[in-house]
Every structure is written in C-alpha cells, then in structure tokens.
N, C-alpha and C positions, 0 to 999 in steps of 0.2 A: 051284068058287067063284072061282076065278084066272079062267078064261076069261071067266067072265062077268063081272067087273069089268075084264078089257080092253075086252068086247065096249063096255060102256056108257063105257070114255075115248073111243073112237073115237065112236062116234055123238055125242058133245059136244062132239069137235073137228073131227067133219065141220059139226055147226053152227055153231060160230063162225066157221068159214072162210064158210059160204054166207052171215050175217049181214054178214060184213065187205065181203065182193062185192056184196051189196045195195047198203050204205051208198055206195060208191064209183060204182057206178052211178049211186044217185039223184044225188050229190054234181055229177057230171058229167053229168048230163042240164040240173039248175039253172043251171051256170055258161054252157051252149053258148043253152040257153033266154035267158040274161040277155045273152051277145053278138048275138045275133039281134035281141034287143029295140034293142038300143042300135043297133045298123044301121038298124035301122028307122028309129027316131029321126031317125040322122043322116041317111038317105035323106030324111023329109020336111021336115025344116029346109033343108037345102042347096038354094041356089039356082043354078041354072045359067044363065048368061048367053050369052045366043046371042052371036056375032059384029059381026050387022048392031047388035044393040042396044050391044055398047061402043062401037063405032063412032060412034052417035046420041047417046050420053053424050057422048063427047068432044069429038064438035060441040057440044054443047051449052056444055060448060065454055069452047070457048074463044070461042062467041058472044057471054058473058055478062062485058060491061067496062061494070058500072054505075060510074056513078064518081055520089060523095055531095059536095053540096058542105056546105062548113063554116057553122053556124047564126052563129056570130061570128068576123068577119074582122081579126086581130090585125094590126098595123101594125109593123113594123120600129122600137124606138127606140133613139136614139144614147145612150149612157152615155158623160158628161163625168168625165172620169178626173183631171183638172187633167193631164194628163202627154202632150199634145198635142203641143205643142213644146216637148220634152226629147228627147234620146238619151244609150238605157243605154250607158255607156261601162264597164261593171263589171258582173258577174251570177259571186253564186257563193251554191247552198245552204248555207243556216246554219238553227241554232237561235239564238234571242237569249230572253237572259234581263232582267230587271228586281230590283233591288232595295229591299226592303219595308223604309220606315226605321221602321215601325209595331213592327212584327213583328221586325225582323234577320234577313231570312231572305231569300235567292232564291228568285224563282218566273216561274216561266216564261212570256215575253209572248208567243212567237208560231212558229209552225216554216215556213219557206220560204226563196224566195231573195232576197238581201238587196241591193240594186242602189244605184248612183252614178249619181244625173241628173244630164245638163247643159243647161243651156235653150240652145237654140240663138239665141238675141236675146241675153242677157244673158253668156253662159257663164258661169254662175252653178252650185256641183254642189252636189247635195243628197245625203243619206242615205233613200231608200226604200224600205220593207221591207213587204208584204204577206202576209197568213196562207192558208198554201195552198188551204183549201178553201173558206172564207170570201171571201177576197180582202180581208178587215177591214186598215187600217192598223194596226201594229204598231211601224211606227220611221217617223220622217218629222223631218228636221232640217238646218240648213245645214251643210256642213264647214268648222267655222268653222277658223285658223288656231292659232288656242287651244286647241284642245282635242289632248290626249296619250293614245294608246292604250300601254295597261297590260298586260302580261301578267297573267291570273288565276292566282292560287296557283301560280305555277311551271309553266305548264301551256303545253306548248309548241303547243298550235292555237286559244286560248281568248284574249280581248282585252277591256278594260274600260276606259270611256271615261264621261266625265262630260259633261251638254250639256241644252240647252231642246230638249225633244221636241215637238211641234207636230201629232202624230199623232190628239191630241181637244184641246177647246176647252173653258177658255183654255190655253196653254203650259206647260208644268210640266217640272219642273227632274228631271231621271233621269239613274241612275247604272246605264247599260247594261252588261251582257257576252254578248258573241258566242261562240258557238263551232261551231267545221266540224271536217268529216270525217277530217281528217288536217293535218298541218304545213305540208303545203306548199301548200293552199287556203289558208288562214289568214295565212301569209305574203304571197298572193299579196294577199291584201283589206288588210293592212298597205300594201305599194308604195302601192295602190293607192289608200287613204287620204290617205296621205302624201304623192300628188301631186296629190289633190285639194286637199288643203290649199294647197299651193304655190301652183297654179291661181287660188286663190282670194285669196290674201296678193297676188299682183300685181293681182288687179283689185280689188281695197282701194288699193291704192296708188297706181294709174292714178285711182280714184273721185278717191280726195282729191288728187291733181293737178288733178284738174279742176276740182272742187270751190275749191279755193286761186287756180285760173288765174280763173272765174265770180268768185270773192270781189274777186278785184284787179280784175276790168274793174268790178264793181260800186261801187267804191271810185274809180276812175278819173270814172265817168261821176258820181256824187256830187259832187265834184271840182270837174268841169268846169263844172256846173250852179253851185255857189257862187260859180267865177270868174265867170259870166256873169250873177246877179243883184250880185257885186259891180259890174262893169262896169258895168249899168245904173242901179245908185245913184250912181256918180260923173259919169256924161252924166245924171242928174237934178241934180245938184248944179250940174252946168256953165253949164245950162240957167237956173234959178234964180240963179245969179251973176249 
C-alpha cells in the first residue's frame, strides 16, 4: 500500500511540472509573437528619406521668402508729454503716498521714480512723478519756496510735504509722503528739494525786480505824457492871450 501511494505522488508531481512548462512556453511564445507584431508596425509606419529628397526639402525651405504685407498701415505718432523742454536734473525711485482727510488714513498714489524738472527757457523746477506701468500722473507741482519737508513718524527715509498738486484738473490741495529705499536716497531727494527750492526763491526775486523795474518805467512814461498835455494846455493858453 506504501509503494503505491508514492507510485501515485510522483505521477502528480511529474504533472504539475509538465503543466507549469506548458504555461511558460505558451507565455513566451505570446510575448516574442507580440514583439514581432509591433516591428511590424514599426517597420510599416517609419519613413525613410532618401538623401537626394532632404536635400530637395531644404532647397525648398530656403526658396520659400514669402513675405505678407500688412491689410492696415499704422503711422508713427508723437505723444506730447508737456516735458519737451525740461531736463531731469533729480531721478530717484520712490513710493509716494497721499493722505485721505475723508477717511484719516494713508493710501497710496503711485509707485515709480520721482523726478525735479527744469524748463530750460524759464529754469523754472517742478515735482514730476509718473506711475510705473501706467505712466499715469501721480505728483506734478511747482517747488515752491514755501513749502517744508517733514520727516514721517521719525522715520529716517520717508518725507511729508504739504502743496497744490496739479497732477488732475482743477488743483487740489495734498498733503504728500514719499518714501525710498534706504536713508541715503532719501536724503539725497531732500538736498535736492531744497535746492530746488533755492533755485526758484532767486527767480521769484529776479521776477519781481523786473517786475518793480517794468512798474517804474511804466510810471515814468505816465509821467511824462501828463507833463506834455500839460505843456500843451499852457501854449493853448498862450495862444488865446
């Protein structure tokens, strides 16, 4: 009874063995089947390009200079900036801020650089401040001689200044603060404020000399006109006698 239940282990383990050698067979007959297919494939997709034919391409690409022209022909135009005859003698990025007497509160007019013009006829300097991306007016005002910059809150790069801002229409009365990068830009738009100012207090001054010099010739020449209809009333007198 023992032999014959080895006899029948083995004949069940010789069959599992020849079952498992099938499956790996077929297994690997399907996968070399499935790489042939796909060469296949690729073999009838791929193109091959002879020599002479890239050759006949590339002539082609570099024969081919269409040029298109444009359905509407735009014209060049000049954009009048009012800032013609001026030179920036001052450029330093700032932010500047405005104060809302509405509200009490700061809010912020414009981020760019903030420039001193000088008209070159008049030397006259202004406060001009453009918004970076916009190029929108943001500050636009005379240096007048009056006007005193403030440090903000103790804040040693930050300045605040009271003044008729002229940037929209009509003028309106702002109480600006500037502020830059560090201490020593901020100093540097103080000087340079502050000699605009100067700048401008002598030709105030030079005005009204002339001004006062125009008033006396005008006065003068009034003057002279009275002596000379009095003249002519006393040789009509004369005459008359």
């Amino acid at each position: 009874g023992k032999r014959k239940e080895k006899k029948i282990k083995k004949k069940r383990e010789q069959k599992t063995k020849k079952k498992k050698k099938k499956k790996k067979q077929t297994h690997s007959s399907r996968s070399s089947s499935r790489s042939s297919k796909q060469q296949a494939a690729m073999a009838e997709t791929a193109v091959v390009v002879a020599p002479e034919e890239s050759k006949e391409v590339e002539e082609a690409e570099q024969e081919c200079n269409a040029q298109f022209k444009p359905l509407v022909q735009l014209h060049e135009v000049k954009v009048v900036t009012n800032e013609e005859n001026e030179e920036t003698i001052f450029k330093m990025r700032s932010k500047l801020f405005r104060y809302d007497e509405d509200n009490k509160e700061w809010k912020e007019r414009g981020l760019g650089d903030v420039r001193l013009m000088q008209d070159r006829s008049s030397k006259r300097i202004r406060v001009l401040m453009r918004r970076e991306q916009t190029l929108k007016i943001c500050a636009n005002h005379y240096v007048s001689p009056k006007y005193t910059l403030e440090a903000n809150c103790g804040s040693d790069r930050s300045w605040v200044w009271d003044c008729v801002d002229y940037s929209q229409e009509p003028a309106t009365h702002e109480c600006f603060a500037i502020r830059f990068g560090n201490p020593e830009n901020a100093q540097k738009f103080k000087t340079a404020f502050e000699e605009a100012q100067k700048s401008n207090k002598e030709l105030e001054e030079k005005g009204k000399t002339e001004e006062k010099k125009e008033e006396a010739k005008e006065e003068t020449k009034e003057g002279e006109k009275k002596e000379e209809e009095v003249k002519k009333e006393e040789k009509k007198e004369e005459k008359a006698q």
